[in-house]
C-alpha positions in Angstrom: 0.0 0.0 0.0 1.3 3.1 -1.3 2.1 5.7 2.1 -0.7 8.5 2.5 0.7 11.7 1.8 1.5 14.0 4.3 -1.3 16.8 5.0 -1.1 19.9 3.6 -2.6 23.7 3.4 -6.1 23.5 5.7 -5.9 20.1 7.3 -2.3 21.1 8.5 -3.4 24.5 10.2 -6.3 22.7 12.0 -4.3 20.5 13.2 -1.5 23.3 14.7 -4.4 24.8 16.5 -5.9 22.1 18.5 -2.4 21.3 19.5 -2.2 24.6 21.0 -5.4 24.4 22.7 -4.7 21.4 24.3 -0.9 22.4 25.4 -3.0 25.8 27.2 -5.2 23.1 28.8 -3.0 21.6 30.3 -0.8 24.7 31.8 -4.2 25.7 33.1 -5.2 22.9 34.7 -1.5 22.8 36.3 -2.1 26.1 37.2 -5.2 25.6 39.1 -4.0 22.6 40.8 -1.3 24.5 42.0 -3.7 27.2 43.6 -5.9 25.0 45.1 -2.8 23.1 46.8 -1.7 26.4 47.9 -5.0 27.1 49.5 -5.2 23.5 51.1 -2.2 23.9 52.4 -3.4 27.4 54.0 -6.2 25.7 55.5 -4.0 23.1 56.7 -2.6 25.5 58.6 -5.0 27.9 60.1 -7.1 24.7 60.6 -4.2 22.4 62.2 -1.3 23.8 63.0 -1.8 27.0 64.7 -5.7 28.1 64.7 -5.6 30.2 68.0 -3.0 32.6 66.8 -4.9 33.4 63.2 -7.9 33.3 64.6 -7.0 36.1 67.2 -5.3 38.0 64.2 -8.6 38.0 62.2 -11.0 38.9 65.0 -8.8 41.6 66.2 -9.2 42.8 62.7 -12.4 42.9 61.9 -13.7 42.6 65.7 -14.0 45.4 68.7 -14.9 44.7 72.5 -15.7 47.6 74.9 -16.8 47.7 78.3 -20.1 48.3 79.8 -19.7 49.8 83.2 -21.9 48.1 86.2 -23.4 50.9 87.8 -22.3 51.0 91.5 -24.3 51.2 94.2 -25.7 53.8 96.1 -24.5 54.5 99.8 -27.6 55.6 101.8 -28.7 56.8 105.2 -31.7 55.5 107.5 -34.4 57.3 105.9 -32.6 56.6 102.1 -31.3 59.9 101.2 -27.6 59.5 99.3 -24.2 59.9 101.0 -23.2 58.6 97.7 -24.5 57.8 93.8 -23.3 57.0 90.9 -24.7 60.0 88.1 -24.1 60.5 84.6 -20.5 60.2 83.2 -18.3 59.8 80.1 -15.2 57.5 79.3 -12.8 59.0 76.8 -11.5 56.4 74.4 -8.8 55.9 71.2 -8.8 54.1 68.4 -5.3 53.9 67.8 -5.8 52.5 64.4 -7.0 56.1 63.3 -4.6 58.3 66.2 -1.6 57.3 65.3 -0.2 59.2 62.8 -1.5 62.1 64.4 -1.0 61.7 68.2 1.0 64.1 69.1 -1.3 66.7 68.3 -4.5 64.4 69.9 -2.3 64.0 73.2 -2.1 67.6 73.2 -5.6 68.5 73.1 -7.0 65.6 75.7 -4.0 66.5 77.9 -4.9 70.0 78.1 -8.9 69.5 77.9 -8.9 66.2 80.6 -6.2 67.1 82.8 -4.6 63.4 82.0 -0.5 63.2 81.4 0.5 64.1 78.3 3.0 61.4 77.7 0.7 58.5 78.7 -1.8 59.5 76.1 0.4 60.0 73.2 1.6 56.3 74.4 -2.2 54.5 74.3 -3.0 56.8 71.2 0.1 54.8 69.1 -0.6 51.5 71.1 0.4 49.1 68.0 -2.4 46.2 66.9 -4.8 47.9 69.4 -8.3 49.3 68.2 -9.5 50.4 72.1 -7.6 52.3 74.3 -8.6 54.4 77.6 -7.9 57.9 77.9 -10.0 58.9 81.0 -12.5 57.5 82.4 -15.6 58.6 84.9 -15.5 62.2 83.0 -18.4 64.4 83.5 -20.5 64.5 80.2 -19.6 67.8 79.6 -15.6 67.8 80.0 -15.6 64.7 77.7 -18.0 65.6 74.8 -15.9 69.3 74.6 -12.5 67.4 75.2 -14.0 64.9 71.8 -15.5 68.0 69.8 -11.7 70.1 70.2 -10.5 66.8 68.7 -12.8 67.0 65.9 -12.8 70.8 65.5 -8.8 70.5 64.5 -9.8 68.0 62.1 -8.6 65.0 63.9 -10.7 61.9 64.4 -10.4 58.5 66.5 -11.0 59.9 70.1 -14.7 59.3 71.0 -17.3 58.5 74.4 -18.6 56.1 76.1 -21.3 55.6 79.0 -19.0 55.5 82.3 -20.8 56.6 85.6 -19.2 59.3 88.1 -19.4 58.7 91.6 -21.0 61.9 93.7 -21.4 63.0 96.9 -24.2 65.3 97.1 -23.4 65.6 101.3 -20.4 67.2 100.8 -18.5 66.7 104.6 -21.8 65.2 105.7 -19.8 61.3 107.0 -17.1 62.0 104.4 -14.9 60.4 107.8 -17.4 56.9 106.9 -18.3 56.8 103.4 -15.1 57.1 102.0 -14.1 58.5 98.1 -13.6 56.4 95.3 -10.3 57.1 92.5 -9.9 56.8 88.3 -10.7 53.1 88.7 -11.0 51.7 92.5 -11.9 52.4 95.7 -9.5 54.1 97.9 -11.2 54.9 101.6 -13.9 54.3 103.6 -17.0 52.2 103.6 -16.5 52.8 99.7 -13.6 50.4 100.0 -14.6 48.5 102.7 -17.9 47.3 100.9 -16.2 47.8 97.0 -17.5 44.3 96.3 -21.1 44.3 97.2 -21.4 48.2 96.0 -19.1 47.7 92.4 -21.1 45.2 90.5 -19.5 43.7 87.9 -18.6 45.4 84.6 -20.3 43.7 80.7 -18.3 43.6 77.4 -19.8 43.8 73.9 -18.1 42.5 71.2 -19.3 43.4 67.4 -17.5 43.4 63.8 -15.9 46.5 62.3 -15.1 47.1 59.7 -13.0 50.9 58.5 -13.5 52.0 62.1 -17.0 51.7 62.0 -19.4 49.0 63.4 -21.4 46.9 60.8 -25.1 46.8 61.0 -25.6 43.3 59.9 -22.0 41.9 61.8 -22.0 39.1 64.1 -22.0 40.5 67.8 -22.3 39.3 71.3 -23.1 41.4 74.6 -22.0 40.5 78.2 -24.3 42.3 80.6 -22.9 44.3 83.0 -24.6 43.1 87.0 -24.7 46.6 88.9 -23.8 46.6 92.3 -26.3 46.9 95.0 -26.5 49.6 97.1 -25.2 49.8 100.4 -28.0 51.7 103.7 -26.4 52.6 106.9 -28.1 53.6 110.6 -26.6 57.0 110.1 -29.4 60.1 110.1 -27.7 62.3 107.1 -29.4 65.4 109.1 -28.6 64.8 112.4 -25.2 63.9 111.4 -24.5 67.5 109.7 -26.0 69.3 112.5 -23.5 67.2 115.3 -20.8 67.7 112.7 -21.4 71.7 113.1 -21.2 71.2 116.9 -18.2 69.7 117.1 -16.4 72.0 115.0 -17.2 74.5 117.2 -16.3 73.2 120.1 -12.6 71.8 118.8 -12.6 75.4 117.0 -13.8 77.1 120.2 -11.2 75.6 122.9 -8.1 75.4 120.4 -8.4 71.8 120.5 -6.5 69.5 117.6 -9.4 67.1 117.2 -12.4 65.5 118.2 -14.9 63.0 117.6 -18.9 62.7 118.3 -21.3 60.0 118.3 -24.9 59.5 118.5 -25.7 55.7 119.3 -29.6 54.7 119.6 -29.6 53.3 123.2 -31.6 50.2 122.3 -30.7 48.7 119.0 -27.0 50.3 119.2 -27.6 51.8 116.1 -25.2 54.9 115.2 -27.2 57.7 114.4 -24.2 60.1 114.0 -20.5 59.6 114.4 -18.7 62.9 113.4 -14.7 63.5 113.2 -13.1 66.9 113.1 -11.2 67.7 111.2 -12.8 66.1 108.2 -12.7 66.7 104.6 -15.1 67.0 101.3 -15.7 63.7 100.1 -15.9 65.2 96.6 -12.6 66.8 96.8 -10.6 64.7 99.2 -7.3 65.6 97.5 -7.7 68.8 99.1 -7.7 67.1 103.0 -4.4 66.8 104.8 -3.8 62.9 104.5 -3.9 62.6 108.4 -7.9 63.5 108.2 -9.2 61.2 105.5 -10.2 58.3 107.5 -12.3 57.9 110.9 -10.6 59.0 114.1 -13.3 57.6 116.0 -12.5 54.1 115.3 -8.6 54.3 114.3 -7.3 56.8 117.1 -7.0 55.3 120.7 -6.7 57.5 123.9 -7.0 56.7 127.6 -10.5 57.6 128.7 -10.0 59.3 131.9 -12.9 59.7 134.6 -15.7 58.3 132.2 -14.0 54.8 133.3 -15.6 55.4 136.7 -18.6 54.8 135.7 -17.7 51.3 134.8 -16.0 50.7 137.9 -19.0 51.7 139.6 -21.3 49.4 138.0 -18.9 46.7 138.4 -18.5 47.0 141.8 -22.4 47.8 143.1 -23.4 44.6 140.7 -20.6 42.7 142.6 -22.2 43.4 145.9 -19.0 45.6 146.9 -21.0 48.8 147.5 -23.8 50.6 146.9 -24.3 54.3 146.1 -25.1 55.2 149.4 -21.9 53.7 150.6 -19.1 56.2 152.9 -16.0 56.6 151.8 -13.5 59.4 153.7 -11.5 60.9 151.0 -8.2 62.5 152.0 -6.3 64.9 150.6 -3.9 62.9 148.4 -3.3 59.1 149.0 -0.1 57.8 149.1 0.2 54.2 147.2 3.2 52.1 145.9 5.6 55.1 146.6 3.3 57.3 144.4 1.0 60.2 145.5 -2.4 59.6 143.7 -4.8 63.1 144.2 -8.0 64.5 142.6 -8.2 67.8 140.4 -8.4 69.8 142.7 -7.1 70.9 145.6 -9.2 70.1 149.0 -8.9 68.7 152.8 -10.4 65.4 154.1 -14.2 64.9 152.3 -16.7 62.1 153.6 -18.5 61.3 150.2 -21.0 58.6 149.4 -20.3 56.7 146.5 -22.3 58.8 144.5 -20.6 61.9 145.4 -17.3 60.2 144.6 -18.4 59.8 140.8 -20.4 63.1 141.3 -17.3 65.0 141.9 -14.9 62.8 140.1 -12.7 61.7 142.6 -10.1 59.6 142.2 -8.7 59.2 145.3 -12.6 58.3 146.1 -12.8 55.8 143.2 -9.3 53.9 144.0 -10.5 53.4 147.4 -13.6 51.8 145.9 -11.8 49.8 143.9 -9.7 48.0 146.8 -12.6 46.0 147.0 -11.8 44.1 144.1 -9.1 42.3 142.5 -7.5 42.9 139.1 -9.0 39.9 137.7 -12.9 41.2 138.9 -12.4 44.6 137.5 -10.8 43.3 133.9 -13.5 40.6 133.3 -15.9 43.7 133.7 -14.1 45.6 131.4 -14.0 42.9 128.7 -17.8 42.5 129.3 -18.1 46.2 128.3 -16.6 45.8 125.4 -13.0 47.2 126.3 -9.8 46.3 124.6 -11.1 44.5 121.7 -12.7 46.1 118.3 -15.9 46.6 117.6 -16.5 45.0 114.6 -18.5 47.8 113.1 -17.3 47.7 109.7 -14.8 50.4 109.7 -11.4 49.7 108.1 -8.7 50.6 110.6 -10.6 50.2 113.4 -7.6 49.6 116.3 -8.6 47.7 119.1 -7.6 49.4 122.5 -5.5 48.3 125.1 -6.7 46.3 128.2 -3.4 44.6 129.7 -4.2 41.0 131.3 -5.4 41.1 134.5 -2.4 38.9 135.5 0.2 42.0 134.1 -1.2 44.7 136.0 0.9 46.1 138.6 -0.4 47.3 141.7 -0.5 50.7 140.3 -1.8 49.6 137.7 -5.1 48.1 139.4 -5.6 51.8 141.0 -5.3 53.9 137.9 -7.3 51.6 135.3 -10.2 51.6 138.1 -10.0 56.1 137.1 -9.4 55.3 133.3 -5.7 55.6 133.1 -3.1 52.9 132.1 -5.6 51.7 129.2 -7.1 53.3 126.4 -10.2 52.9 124.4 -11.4 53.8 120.9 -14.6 56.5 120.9 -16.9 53.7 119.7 -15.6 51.4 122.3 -16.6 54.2 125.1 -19.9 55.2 123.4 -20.4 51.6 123.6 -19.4 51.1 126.9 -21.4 53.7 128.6 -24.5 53.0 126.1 -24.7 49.5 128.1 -25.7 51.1 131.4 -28.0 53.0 129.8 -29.4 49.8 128.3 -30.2 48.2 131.3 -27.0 46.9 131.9 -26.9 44.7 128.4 -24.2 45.7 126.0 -25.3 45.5 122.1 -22.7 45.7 119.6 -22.8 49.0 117.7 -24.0 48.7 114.4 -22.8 51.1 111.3 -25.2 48.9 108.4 -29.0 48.1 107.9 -29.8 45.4 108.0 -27.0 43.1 106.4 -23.8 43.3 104.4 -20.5 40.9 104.0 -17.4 43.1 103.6 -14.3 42.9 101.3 -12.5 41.0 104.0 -15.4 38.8 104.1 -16.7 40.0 107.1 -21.1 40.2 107.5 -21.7 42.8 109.8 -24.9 45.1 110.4 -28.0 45.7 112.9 -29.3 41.8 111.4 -26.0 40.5 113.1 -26.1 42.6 116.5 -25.7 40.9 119.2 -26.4 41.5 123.0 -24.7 40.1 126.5 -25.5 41.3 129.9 -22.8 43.0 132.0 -24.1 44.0 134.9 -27.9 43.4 136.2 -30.5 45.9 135.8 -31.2 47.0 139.3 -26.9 48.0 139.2 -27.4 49.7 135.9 -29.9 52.3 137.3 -28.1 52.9 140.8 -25.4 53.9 138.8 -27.6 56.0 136.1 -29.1 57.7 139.0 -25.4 58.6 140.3 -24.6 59.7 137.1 -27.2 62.2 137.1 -26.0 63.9 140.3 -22.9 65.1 138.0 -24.6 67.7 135.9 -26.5 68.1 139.1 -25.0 72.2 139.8 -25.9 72.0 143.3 -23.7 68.5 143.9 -21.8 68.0 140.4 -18.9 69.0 138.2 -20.9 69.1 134.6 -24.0 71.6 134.6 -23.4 72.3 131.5 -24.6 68.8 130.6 -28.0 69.3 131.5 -30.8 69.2 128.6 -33.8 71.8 129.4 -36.4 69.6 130.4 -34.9 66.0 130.5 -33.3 64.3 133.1 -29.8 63.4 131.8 -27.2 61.0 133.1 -23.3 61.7 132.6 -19.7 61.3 132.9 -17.0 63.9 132.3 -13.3 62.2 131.2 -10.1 64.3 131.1 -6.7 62.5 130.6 -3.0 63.4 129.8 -2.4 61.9 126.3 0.0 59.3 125.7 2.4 60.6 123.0 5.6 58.4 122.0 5.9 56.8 125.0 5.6 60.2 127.0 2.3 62.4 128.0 1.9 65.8 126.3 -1.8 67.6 126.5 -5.1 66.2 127.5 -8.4 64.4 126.2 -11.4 65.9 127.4 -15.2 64.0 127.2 -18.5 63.6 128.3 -20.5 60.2 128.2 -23.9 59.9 128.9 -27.8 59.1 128.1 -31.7 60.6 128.7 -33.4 60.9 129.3 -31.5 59.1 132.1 -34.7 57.0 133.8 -35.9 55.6 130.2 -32.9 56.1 128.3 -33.3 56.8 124.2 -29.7 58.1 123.1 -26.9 57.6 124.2 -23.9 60.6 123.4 -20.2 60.9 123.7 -18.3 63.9 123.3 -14.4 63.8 123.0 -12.0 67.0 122.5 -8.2 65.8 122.4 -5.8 68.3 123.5 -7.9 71.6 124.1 -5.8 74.7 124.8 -7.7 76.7 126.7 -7.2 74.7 130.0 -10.9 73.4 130.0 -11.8 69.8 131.2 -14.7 67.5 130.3 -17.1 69.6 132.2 -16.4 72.7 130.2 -15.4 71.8 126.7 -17.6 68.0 126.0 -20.4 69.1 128.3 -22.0 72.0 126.3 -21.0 70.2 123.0 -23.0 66.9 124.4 -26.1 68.9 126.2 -26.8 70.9 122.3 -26.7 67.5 120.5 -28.0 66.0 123.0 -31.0 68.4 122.7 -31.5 68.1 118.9 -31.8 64.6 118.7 -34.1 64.2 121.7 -36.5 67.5 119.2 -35.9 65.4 116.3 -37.3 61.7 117.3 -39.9 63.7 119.4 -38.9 62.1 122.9 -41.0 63.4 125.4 -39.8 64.1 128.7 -40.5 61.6 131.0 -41.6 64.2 133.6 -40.7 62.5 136.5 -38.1 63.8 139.3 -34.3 63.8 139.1 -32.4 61.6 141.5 -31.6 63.0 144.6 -28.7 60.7 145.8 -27.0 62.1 148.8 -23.4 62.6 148.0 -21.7 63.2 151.4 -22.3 61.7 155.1 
């Protein structure tokens, strides 16, 4: 068979062309195998090898979370006006994504418009990978929406609000020394930090897409919700506080005293109605306050009590079955024990006082004699019933607990001066406390700061649902020594007139004491303790000056102060006299 000839012309050209077709065919398909191994081998290795890391580049990408603030909790009095609230406030935040570039000038404007550090801000504005970034929070609306709009107004961009409440203290002074002040971001003082769990809440997050800065409509999003704290009520009277906080500063003010302290316990439930520090400070502006007068003095500052201890003694020893107020006791002029001369206040012969007369006109040569009939161990179980040298649990940070030496450490001198309220000290709840328990019939109930319930950050639960009550002396030796007490502002027999309340029987102590200053004594304490009206006791008041300069005692400077509050509370709760007549202990023989 002859060979077919070769193609030629037409036949050859088609043939040329689907050669070429089929060669492209097969560099495409070579091609697209090589893609999609590329992109298997991608999702290889976002899927296996490292998904955590990719998947955090992407979402911080195309993702933003902020923070939705909890709203704190109030702080409230007895009758629920605020001492504290949380009211409408800004954050300022970056987007350093858009400041960058231009932070310099941004830091310059927030610094100047925000008061925050210049150097700080220009750091968070060029925070690298970041697309939220604080600049201030807990801004009052109107300092952050101008400190945004001067942003925008020098055509600038990336700095804008966010909800943030502001705490406020619409009181002012009124229990700054309790409620405390919060900072930028925590709680620094007071019941603000003691309580800074139950009263914070817990702060939300949302998260949403982004995408150029600006949130998508139709992007996935999720939304933690913030739980707002509760709010925190206390026994305090917001009005009768302010008006005992007004006394005391004039009576620190008006004998050159360095400080004092005032409280206004509820003789029954041991509720504090009032418990006043001066100096103090403005709770809004506590920057302003010498660091020294930021807390409570009440509860962190310990002093010896001085002749408010007697009434102690004296309840201790007529519920003993020691003596009676009617007892005799010859007082002489100075009495000489242990090699030590112990005298009274002033100056005077041989005296034949009753028992009453002895606390009436605060002797303690009087008082130590008493005291003989006991030993140390009697008069320091007594002690420790009232409530002495150990805290009171109230709920105040700092509180510090007193000193009460074991009865097995006291000296012989010792046993005399604790029995006049030297050689120990007290904080001015302890004493309030103290004192408050004669007035009670004899029962001591622990103060209480809180209504009703509340655990603290230490995990404490304090608060008038966890009061509790013991008795320290029966009720038959509680009123004999309430009805001595009232023969001191007696003016005919005592050494406090100025105690007295218009209309009310009152029962009272005066206290004056050298002050125990780095292991030496340098000025005095001055004080009055005591109740009305003084047969069916309602309040119960202490008055404390520490270190008056004008040479008054606890008669002259704490009596006055106690007899005005005294007074205003009694008008307030509309306690009616009980109209019935004053004692009339005898107080010599």
């Amino acid at each position: 068979m002859a060979p077919r000839p070769a193609p030629t012309g037409p036949t050859l050209r088609r043939n040329g062309a689907r050669g070429s077709v089929q060669l492209r065919l097969r560099v495409g398909l070579v091609l697209i195998a090589m893609v999609v191994s590329l992109f298997a081998a991608r999702l290889v290795q976002l899927q296996g090898i490292d998904p955590g890391q990719y998947a955090a580049m992407a979402a911080e990408r195309g993702t933003r979370t902020v923070v939705l603030p909890a709203a704190r909790g109030d702080i409230l009095d007895r009758d629920g006006d605020p001492l504290a609230v949380s009211v409408t406030g800004l954050m300022v935040v970056a987007d350093p994504s858009l400041t960058s570039d231009e932070a310099p000038q941004i830091a310059r404007i927030l610094a100047d418009s925000l008061g925050v550090d210049y150097f700080a801000t220009l750091d968070r504005l060029r925070t690298d990978g970041s697309r939220y970034e604080f600049i201030a929070r807990r801004v009052p609306a109107t300092t952050a929406l101008d400190a945004v709009a001067a942003v925008k107004e020098a055509g600038l961009g990336g700095v804008y609000t966010e909800q943030d409440p502001v705490r406020d203290y619409p009181a002012g002074e009124v229990a700054a020394n309790l409620v405390g002040f919060m900072g930028t971001d925590e709680a620094l003082a007071g019941l603000e930090r003691t309580f800074d769990p139950l009263l914070a809440g817990e702060d939300g997050s949302a998260t949403y897409q982004v995408s150029g800065g600006n949130r998508l409509p139709r992007g996935e999003n999720s939304t933690v919700e913030p739980t707002d704290g509760s709010d925190l009520t206390l026994t305090i009277d917001r009005d009768v506080q302010w008006y005992v906080q007004q006394v005391l500063r004039e009576t620190v003010d008006g004998a050159g005293g360095e400080s004092g302290v005032a409280i206004v316990m509820d003789t029954r439930t041991g509720e504090i109605l009032a418990l006043a520090d001066y100096p103090t400070f403005d709770a809004s502006e506590p920057l302003l306050a010498d660091e020294s007068d930021l807390g409570s003095r009440a509860l962190s500052d310990v002093y010896e009590p001085g002749s408010v201890e007697k009434a102690l003694t004296m309840a201790a020893l007529i519920d003993a079955g020691k003596v009676t107020p009617e007892t005799r006791i010859t007082v002489p002029s100075h009495l000489e024990r242990q090699g030590r001369r112990i005298g009274d206040y002033w100056e005077h012969g041989e005296l034949r006082l009753t028992l009453a007369g002895v606390l009436a006109k605060s002797s303690n040569i009087g008082t130590v004699l008493a005291n003989d009939a006991f030993s140390s161990a009697e008069l320091h179980d007594y002690l420790t019933d009232f409530g002495l040298g150990q805290p009171t649990d109230v709920g105040v940070r700092g509180e510090a607990s007193g000193i009460l030496p074991p009865a097995e450490d006291w000296t012989p001198m010792e046993h005399d001066r604790i029995a006049f309220g030297q050689s120990l000290s007290v904080n001015a709840l302890q004493m309030t406390s103290a004192v408050n328990a004669i007035a009670n019939g004899g029962v001591y109930v622990s103060p209480s700061l809180v209504e009703g319930e509340a655990t603290t950050a230490d995990g404490q639960t304090v608060g008038t649902d966890t009061a509790t009550t013991r008795r320290v002396v029966s009720e038959e030796a509680a009123a004999e020594t309430a009805e001595m007490m009232e023969r001191v502002v007696d003016p005919e027999a005592g050494v406090a007139s100025g105690a007295r309340v218009e209309g009310y029987r009152v029962a009272g102590k005066t206290g004056t004491a050298q002050r125990a200053v780095d292991g030496g004594y340098d000025g005095t304490s001055v004080s009055f303790g005591g109740f009305a009206p003084a047969d069916d006791p309602r309040f119960t008041v202490y008055v404390v000056v520490h270190d008056p300069s004008n040479g008054g005692g606890g008669g002259s400077v704490a009596g006055p102060a106690f007899s005005e509050i005294m007074s205003h509370v009694l008008r307030t709760y509309a306690v009616a006299p009980t109209g019935t007549p004053p004692s009339d202990l005898p107080v010599e023989w």
